[in-house]
N, C-alpha and C positions, 0 to 999 in steps of 0.2 A: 595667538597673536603672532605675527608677522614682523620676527627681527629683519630689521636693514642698516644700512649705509648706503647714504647716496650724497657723493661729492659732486663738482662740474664733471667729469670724468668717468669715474666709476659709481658701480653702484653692484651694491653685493645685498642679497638676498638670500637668509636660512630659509629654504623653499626651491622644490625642485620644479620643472616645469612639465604641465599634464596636460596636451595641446597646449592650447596659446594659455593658459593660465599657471599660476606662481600658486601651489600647495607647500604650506608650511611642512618644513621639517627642522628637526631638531639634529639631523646629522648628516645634510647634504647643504652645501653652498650652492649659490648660481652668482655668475659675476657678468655683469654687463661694463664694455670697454668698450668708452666714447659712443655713451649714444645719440648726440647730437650731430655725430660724425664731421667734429671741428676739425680733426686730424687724418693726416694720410700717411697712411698703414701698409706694410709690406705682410708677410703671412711668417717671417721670421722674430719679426718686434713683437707681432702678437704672440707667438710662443715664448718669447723672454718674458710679456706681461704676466704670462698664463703660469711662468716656472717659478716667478716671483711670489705669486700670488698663493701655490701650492707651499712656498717655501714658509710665508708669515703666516700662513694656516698650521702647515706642520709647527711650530715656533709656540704655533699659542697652544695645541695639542696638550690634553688635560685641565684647560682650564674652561671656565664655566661661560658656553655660546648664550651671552649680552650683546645690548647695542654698546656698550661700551666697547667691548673689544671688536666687534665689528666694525665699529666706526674707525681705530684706530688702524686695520687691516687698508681701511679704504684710504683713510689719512697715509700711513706708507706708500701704496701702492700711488695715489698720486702725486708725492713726490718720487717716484719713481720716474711717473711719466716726465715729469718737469727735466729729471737727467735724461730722460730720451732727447726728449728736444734741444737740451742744450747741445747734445753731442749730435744732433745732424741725424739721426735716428728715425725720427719723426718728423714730420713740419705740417706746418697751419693748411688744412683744405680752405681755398682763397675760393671755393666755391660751394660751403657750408653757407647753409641760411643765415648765421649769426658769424660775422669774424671778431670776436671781443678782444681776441689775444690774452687769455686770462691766465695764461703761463707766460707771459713776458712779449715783449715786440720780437716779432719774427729779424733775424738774422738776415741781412745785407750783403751782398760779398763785397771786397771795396774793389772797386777798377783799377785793375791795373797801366790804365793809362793815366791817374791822376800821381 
């Protein structure tokens, strides 16, 4: 059977990938980040994703791979993303098929002529 987590965000899979297909394993993650591609990404955010992500794995390390704790991996990791966004990190792709805004309304800057 095929442990996951899949939030708006992330979605993490015990299952390594063998061509285009996801083989279950019991000691290998796969993490997919934004795959609806609601967000715009530099290749440095996605390596914070990637250290975060290694760090709540290392974190749960000895403990028994559930969707419980996988789910919980995924639960952190997207409040993670949510501090990306607030801090300017990240921001909404305003040309993603879906703009739902499901981390908050995108940031304004105010005019400085008002």
């Amino acid at each position: 059977m095929l442990l996951k987590s899949t939030t708006r965000h992330i979605r993490i899979f015990a299952a390594e990938m063998d061509k285009d297909e996801l083989v279950p394993s019991n000691h290998v993650l796969t993490l997919d980040i934004d795959p609806d591609n609601e967000f715009n990404w530099n290749e440095d955010t996605l390596q914070k994703v990637y250290r975060k992500f290694d760090e709540l794995v290392e974190a749960s390390s000895g403990v028994d791979l559930t969707d419980y704790n996988l789910r919980r991996i995924g639960s952190d990791l997207e409040h993670y993303l949510r501090s990306l966004l607030q801090k300017g990190e990240i921001s909404y792709n305003l040309s993603s098929r879906v703009t739902n805004y499901s981390m908050g309304l995108p940031r304004v800057a105010a005019n400085a002529n008002q």
